[in-house]
Biopython code that builds the backbone (N, CA, C, O; Angstrom):
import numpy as np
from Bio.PDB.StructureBuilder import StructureBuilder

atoms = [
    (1, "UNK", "N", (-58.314, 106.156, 258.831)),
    (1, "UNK", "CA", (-59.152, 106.136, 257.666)),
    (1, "UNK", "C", (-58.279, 105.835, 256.454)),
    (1, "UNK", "O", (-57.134, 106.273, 256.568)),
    (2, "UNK", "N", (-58.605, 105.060, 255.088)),
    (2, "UNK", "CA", (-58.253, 105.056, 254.504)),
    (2, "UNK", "C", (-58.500, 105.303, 253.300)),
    (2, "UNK", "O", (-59.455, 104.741, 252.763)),
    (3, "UNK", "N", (-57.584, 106.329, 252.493)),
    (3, "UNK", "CA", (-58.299, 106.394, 251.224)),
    (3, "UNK", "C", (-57.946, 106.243, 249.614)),
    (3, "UNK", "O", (-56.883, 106.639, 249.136)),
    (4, "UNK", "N", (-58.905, 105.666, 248.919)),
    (4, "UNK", "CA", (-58.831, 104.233, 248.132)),
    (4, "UNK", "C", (-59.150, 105.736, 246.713)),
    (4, "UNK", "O", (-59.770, 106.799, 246.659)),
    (5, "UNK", "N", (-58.373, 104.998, 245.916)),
    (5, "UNK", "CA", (-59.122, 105.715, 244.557)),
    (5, "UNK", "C", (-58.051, 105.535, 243.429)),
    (5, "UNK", "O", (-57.060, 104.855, 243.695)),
    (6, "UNK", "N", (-58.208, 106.213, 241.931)),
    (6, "UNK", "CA", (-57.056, 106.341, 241.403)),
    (6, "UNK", "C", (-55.973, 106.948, 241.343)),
    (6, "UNK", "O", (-55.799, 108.161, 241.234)),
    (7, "UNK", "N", (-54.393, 105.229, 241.489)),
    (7, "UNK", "CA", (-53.141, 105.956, 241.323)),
    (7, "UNK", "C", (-53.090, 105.832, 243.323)),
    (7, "UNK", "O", (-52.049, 106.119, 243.913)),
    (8, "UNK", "N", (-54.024, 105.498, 243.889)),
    (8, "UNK", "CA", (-53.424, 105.662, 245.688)),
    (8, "UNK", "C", (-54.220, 104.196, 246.056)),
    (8, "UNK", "O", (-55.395, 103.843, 245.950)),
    (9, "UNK", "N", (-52.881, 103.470, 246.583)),
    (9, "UNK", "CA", (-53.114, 102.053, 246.950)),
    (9, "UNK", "C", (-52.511, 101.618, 247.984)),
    (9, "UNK", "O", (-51.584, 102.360, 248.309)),
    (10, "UNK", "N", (-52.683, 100.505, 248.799)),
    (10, "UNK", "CA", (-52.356, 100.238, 250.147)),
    (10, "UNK", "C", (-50.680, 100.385, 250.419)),
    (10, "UNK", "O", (-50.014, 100.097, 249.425)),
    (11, "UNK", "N", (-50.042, 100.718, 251.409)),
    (11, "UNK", "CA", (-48.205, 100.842, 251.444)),
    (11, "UNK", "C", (-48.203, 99.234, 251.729)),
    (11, "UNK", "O", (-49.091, 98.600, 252.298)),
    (12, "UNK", "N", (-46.886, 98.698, 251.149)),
    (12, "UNK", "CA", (-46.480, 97.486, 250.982)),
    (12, "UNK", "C", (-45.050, 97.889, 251.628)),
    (12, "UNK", "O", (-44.357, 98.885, 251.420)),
    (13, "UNK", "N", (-44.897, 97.074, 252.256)),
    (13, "UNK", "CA", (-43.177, 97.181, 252.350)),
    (13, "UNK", "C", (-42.483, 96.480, 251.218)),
    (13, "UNK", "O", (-43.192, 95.855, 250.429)),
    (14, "UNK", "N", (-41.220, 96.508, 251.047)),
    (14, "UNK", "CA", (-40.706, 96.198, 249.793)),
    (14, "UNK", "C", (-40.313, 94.827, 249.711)),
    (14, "UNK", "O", (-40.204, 94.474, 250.885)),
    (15, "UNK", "N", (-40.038, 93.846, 248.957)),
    (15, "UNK", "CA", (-39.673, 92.720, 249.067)),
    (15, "UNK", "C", (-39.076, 92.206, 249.477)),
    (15, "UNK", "O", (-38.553, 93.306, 249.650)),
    (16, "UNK", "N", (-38.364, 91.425, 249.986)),
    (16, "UNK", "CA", (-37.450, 90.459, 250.020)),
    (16, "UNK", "C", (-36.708, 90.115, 249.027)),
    (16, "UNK", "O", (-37.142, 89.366, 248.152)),
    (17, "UNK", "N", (-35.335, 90.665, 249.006)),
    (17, "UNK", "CA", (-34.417, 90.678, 247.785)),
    (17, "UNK", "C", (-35.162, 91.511, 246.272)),
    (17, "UNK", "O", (-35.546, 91.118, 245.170)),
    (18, "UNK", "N", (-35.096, 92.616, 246.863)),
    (18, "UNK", "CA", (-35.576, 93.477, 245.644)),
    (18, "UNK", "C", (-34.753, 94.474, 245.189)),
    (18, "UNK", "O", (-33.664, 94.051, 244.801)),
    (19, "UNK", "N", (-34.862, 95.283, 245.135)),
    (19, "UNK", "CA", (-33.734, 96.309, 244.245)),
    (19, "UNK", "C", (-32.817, 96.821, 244.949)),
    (19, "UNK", "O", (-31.746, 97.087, 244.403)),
    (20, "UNK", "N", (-33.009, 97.079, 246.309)),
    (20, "UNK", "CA", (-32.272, 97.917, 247.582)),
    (20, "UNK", "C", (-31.279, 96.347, 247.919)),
    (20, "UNK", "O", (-30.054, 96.447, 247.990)),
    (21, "UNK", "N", (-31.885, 95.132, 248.081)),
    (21, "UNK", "CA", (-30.898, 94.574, 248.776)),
    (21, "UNK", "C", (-29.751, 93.952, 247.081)),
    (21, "UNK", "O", (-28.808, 93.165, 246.997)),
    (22, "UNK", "N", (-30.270, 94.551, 246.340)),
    (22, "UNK", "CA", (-29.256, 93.880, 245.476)),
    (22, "UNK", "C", (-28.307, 94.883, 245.059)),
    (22, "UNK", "O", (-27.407, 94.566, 244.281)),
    (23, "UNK", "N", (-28.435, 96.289, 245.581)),
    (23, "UNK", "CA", (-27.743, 97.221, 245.333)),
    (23, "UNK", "C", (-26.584, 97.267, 246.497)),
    (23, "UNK", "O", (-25.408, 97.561, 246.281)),
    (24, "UNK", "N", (-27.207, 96.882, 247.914)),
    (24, "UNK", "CA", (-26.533, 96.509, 249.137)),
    (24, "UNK", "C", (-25.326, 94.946, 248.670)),
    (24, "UNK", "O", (-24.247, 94.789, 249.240)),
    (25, "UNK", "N", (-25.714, 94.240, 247.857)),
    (25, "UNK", "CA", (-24.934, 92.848, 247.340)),
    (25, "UNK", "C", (-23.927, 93.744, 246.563)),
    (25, "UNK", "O", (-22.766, 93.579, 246.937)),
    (26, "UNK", "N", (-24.086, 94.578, 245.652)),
    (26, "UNK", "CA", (-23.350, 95.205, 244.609)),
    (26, "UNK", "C", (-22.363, 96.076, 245.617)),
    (26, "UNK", "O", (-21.138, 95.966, 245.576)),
    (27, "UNK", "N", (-22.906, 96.755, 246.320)),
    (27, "UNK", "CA", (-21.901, 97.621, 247.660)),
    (27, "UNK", "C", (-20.746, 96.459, 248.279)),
    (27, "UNK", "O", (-19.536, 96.686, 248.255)),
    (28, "UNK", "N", (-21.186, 95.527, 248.683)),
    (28, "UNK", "CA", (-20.646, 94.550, 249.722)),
    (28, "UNK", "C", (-19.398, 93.926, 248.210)),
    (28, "UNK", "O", (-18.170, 93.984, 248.279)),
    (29, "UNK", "N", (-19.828, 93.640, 247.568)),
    (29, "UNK", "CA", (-18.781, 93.310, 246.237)),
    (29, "UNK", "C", (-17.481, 94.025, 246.130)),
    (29, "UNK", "O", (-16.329, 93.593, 246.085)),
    (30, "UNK", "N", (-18.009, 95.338, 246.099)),
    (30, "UNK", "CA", (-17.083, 96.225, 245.685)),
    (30, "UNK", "C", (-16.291, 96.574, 246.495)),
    (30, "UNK", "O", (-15.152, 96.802, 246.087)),
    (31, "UNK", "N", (-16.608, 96.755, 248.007)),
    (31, "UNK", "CA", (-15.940, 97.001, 249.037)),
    (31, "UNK", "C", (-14.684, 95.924, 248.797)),
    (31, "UNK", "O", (-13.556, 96.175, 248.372)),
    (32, "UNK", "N", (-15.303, 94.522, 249.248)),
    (32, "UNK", "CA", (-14.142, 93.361, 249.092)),
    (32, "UNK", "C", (-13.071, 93.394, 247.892)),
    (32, "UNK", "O", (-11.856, 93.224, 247.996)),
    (33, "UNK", "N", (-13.778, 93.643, 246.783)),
    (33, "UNK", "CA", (-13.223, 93.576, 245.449)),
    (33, "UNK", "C", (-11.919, 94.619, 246.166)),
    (33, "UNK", "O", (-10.844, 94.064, 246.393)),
    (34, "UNK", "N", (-12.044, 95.867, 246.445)),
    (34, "UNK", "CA", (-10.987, 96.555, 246.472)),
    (34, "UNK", "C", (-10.127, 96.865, 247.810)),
    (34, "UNK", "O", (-9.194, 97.590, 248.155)),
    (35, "UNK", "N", (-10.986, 95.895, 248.354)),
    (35, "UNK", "CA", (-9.974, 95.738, 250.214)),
    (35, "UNK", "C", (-8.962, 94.269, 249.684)),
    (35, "UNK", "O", (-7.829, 94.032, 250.102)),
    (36, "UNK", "N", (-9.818, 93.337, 248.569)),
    (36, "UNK", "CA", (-8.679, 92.329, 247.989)),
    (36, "UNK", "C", (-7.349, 93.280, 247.006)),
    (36, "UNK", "O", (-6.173, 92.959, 246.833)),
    (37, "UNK", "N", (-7.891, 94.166, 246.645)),
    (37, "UNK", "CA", (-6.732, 94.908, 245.393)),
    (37, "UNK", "C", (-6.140, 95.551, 246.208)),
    (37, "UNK", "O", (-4.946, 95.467, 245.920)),
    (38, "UNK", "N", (-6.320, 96.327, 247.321)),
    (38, "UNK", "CA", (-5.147, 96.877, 247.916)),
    (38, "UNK", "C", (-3.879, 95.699, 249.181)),
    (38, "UNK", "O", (-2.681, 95.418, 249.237)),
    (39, "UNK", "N", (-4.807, 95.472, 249.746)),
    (39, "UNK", "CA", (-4.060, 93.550, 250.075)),
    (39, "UNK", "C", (-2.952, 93.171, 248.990)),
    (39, "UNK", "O", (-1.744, 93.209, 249.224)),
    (40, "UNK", "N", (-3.594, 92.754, 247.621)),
    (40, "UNK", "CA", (-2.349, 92.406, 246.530)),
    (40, "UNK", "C", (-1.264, 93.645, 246.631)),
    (40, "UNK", "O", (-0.334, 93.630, 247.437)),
    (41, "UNK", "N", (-1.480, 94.574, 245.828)),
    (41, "UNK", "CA", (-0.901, 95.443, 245.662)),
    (41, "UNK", "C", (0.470, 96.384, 246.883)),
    (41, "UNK", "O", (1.471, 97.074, 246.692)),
    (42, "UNK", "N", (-0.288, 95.859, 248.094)),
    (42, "UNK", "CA", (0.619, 96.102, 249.057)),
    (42, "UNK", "C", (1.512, 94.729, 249.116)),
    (42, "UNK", "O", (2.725, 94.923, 249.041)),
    (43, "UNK", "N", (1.067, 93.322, 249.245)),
    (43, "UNK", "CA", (2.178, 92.045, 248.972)),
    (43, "UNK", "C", (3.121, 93.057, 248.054)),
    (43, "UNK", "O", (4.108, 93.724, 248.364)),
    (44, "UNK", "N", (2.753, 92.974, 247.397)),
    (44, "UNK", "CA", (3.406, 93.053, 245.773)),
    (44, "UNK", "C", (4.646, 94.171, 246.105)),
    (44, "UNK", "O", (5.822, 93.967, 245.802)),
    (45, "UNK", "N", (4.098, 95.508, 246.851)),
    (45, "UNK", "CA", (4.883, 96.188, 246.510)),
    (45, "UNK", "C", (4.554, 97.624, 245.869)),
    (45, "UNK", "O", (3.334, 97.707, 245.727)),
    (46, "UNK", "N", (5.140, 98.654, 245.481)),
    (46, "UNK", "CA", (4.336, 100.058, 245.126)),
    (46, "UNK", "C", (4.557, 99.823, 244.056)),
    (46, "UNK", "O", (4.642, 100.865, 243.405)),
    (47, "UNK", "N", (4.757, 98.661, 243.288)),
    (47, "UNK", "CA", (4.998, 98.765, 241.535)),
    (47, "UNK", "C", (6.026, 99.294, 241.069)),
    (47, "UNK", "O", (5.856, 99.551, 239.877)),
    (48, "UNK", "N", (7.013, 99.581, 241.438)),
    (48, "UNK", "CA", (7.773, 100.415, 241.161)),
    (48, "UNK", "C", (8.984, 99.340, 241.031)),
    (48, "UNK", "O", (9.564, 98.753, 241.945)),
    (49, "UNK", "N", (9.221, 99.242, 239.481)),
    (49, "UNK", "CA", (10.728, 98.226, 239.574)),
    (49, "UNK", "C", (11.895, 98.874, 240.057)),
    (49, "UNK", "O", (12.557, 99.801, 239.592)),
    (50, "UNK", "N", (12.041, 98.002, 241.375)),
    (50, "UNK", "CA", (13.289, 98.477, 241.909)),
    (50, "UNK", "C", (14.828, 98.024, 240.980)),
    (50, "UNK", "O", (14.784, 97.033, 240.250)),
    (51, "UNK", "N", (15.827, 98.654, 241.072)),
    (51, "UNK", "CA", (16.639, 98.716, 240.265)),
    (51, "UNK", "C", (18.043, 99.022, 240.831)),
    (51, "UNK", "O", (17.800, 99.580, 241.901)),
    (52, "UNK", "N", (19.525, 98.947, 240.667)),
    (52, "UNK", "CA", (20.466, 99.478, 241.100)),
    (52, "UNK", "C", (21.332, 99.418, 239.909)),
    (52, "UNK", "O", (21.396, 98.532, 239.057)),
    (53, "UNK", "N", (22.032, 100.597, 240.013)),
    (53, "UNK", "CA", (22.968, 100.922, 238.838)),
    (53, "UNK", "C", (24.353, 100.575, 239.480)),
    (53, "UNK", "O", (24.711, 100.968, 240.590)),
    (54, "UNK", "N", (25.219, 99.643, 238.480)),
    (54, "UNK", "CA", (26.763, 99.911, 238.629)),
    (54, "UNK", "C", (27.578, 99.798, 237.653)),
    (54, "UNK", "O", (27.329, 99.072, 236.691)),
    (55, "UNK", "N", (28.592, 100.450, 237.756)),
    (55, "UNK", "CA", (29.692, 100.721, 237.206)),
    (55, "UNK", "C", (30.621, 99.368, 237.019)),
    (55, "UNK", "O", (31.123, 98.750, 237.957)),
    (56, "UNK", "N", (30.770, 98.978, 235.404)),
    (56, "UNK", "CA", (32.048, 97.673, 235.077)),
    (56, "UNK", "C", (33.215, 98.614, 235.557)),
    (56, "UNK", "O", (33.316, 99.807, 235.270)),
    (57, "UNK", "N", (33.916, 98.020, 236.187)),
    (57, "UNK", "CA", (35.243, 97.672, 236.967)),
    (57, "UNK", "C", (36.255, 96.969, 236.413)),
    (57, "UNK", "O", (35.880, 95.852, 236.056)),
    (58, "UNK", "N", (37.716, 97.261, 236.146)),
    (58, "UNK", "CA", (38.586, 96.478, 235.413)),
    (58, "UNK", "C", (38.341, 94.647, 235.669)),
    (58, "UNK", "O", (38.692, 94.238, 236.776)),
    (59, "UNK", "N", (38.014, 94.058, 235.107)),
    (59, "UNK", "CA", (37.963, 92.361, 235.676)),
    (59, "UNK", "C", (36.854, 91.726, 235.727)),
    (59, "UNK", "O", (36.588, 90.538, 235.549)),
    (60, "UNK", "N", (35.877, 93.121, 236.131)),
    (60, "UNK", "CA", (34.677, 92.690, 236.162)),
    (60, "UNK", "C", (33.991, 91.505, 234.872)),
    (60, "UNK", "O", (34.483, 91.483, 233.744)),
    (61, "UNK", "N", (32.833, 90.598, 235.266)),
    (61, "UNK", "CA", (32.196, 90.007, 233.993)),
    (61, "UNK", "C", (30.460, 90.541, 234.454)),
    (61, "UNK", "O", (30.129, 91.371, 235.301)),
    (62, "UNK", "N", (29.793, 89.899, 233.748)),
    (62, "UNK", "CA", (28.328, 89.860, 234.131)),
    (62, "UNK", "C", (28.550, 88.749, 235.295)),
    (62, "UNK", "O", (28.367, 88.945, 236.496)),
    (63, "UNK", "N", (28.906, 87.758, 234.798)),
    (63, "UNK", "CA", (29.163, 86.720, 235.628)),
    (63, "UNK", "C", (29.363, 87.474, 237.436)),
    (63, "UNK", "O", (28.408, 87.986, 238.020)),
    (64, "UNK", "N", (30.448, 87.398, 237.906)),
    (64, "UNK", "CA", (31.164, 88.079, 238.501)),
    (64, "UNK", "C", (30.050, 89.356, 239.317)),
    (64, "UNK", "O", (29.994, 89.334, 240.547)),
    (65, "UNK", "N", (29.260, 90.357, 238.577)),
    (65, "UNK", "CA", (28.603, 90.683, 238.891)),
    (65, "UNK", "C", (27.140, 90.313, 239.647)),
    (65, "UNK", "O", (26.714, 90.431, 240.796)),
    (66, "UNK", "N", (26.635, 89.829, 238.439)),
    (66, "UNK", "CA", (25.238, 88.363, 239.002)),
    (66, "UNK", "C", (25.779, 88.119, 240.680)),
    (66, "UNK", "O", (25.319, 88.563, 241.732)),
    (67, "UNK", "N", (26.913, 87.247, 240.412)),
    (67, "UNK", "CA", (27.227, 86.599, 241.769)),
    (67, "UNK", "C", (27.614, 87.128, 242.955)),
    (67, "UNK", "O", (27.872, 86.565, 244.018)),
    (68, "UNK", "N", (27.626, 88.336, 242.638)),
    (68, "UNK", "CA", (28.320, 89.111, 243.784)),
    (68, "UNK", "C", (26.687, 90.122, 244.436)),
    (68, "UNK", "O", (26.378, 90.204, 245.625)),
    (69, "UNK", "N", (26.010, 90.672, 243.422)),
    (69, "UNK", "CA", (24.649, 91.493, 243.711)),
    (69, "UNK", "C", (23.610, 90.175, 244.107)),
    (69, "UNK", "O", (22.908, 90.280, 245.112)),
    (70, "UNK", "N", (23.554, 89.016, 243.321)),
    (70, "UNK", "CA", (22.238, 88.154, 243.990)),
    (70, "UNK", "C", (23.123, 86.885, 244.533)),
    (70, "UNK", "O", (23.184, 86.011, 243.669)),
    (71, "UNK", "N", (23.962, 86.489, 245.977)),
    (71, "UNK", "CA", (24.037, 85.264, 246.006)),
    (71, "UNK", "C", (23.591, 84.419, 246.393)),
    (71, "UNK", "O", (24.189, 83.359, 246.578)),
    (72, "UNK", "N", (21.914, 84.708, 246.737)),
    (72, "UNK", "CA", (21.296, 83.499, 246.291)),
    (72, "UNK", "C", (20.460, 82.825, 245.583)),
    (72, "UNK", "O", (19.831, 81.818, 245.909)),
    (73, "UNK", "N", (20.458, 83.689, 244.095)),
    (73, "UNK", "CA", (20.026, 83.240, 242.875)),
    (73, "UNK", "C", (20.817, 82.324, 241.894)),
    (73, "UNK", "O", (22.031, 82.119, 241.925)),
    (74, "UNK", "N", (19.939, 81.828, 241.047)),
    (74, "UNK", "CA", (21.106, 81.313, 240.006)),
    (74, "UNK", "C", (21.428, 82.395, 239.014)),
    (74, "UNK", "O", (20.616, 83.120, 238.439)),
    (75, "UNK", "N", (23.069, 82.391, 238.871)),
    (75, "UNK", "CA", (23.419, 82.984, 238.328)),
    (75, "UNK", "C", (23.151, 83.410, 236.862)),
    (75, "UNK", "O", (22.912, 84.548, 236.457)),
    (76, "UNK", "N", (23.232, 82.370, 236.220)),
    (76, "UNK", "CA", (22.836, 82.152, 235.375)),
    (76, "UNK", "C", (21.135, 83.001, 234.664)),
    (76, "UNK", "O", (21.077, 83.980, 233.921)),
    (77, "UNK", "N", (20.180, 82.334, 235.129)),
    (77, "UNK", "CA", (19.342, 83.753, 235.258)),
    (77, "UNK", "C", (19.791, 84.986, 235.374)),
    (77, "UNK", "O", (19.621, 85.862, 234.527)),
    (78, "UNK", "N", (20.497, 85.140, 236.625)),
    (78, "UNK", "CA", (20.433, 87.107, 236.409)),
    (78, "UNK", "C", (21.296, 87.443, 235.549)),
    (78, "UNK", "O", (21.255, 88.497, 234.915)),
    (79, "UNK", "N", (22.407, 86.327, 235.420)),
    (79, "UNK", "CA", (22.854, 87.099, 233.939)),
    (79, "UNK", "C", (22.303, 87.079, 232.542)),
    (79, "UNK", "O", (22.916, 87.037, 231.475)),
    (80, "UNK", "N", (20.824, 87.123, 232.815)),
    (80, "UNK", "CA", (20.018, 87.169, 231.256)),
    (80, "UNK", "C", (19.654, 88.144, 231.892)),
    (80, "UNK", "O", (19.970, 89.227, 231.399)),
    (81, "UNK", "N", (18.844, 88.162, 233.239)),
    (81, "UNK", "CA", (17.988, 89.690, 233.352)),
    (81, "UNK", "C", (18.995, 91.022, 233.107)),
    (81, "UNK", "O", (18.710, 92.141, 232.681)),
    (82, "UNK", "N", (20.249, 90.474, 233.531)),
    (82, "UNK", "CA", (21.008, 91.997, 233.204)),
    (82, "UNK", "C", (21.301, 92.146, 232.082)),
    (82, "UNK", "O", (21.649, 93.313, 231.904)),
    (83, "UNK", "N", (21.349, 91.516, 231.130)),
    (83, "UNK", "CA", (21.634, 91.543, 229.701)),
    (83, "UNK", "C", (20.194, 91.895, 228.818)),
    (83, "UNK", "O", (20.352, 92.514, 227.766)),
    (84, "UNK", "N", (18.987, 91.567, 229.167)),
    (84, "UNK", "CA", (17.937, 92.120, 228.781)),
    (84, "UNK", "C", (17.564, 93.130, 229.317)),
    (84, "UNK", "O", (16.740, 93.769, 228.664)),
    (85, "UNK", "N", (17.993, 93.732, 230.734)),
    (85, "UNK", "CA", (17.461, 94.893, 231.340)),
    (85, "UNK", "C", (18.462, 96.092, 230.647)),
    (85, "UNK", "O", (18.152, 97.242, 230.959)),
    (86, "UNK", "N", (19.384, 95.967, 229.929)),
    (86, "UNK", "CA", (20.475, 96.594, 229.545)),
    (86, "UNK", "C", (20.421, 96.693, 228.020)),
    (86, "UNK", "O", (20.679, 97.700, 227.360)),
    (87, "UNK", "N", (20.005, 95.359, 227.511)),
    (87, "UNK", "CA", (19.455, 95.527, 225.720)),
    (87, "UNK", "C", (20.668, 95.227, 225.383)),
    (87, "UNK", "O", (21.202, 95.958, 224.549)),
    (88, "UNK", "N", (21.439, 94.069, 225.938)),
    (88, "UNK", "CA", (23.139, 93.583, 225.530)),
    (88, "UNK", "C", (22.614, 92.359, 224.447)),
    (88, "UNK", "O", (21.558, 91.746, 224.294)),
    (89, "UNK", "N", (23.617, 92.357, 223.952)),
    (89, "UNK", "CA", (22.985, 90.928, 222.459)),
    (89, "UNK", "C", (23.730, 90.001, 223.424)),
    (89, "UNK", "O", (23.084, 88.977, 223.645)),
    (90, "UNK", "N", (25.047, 90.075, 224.136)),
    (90, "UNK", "CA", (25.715, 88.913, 224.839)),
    (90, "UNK", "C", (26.197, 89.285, 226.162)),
    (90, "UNK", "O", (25.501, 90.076, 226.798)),
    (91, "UNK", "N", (27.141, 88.899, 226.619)),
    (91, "UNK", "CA", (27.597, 89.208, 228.097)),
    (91, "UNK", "C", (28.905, 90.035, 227.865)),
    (91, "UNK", "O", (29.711, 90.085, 228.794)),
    (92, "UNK", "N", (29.233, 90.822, 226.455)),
    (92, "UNK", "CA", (30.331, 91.559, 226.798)),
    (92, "UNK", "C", (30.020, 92.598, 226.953)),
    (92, "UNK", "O", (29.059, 93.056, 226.335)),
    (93, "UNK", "N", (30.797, 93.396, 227.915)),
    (93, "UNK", "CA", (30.840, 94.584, 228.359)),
    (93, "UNK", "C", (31.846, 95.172, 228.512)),
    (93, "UNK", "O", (32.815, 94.643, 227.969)),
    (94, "UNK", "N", (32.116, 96.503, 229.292)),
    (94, "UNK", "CA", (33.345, 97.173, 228.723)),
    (94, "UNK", "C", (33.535, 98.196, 230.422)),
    (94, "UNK", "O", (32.752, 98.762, 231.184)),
    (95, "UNK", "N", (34.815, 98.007, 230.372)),
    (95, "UNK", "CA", (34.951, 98.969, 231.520)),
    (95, "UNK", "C", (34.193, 100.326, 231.624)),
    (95, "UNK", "O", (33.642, 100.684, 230.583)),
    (96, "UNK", "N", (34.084, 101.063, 232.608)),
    (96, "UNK", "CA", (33.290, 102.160, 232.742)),
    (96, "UNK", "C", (31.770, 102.290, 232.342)),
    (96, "UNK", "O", (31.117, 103.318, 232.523)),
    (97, "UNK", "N", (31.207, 100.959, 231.696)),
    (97, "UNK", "CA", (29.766, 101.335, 231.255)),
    (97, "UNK", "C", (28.919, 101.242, 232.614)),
    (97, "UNK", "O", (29.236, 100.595, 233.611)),
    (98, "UNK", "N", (28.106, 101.800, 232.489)),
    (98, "UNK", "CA", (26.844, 101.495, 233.533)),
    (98, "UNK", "C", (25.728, 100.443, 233.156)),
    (98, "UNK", "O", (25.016, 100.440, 232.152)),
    (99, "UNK", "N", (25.751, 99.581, 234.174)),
    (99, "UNK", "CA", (24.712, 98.349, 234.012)),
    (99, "UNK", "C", (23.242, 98.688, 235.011)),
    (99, "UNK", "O", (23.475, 99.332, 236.034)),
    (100, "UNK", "N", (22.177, 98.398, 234.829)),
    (100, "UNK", "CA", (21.366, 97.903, 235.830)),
    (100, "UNK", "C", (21.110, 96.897, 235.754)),
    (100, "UNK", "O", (21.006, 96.154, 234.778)),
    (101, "UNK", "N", (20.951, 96.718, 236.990)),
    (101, "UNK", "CA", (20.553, 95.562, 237.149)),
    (101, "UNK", "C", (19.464, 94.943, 238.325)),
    (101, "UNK", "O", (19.671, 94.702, 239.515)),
    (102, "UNK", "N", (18.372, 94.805, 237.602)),
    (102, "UNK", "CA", (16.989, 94.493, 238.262)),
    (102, "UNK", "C", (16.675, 94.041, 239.344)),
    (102, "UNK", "O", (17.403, 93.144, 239.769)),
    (103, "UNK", "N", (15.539, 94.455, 240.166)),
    (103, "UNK", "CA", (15.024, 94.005, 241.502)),
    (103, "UNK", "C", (15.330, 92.776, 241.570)),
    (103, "UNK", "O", (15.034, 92.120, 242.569)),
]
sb = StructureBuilder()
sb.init_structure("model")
sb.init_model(0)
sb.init_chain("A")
sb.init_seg("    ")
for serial, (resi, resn, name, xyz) in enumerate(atoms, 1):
    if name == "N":
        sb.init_residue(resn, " ", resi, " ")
    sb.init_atom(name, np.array(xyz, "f"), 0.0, 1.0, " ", f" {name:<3s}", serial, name[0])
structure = sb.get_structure()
């Protein structure tokens, strides 16, 4: 039996692409969105700039250093990153200081 009056009307099933499946699109987004961000983030690494500290040595240069910690970079580069990772205006340095020098 069915019964008809005000405010009570026949059950419809819900549409085709209506509020539920666009909330299910918004789910499926987000999942990917952050199965792609942990993917990067693991390439990448834990964020964490890796770093090693050493000690100038009588003789030592930046030079000298660069070439000995990365040999197969150009030197040249890492002896800016160690001079900016350090806050040096140039490449002199002095026995006993401590350098880092960057991932």
């Amino acid at each position: 039996m069915y019964a008809a009056g005000h405010g009570i009307g026949p059950w419809r099933a819900p549409r085709a692409g209506g509020i539920g499946s666009a909330r299910r699109l918004l789910a499926a987004v987000a999942a990917v969105s952050l199965v792609s961000l942990g993917f990067a983030l693991g390439a990448h690494g834990s964020g964490e700039a890796r770093s090693t500290t050493v000690v100038v040595q009588p003789g030592d240069t930046l030079w000298s250093i660069a070439s000995e910690h990365y040999p197969d970079d150009d030197v040249r580069v890492r002896v800016q990153d160690i001079e900016q990772a350090n806050g040096l205006a140039g490449p002199g340095i002095e026995v006993g200081q401590s350098l880092r020098l960057p991932g």
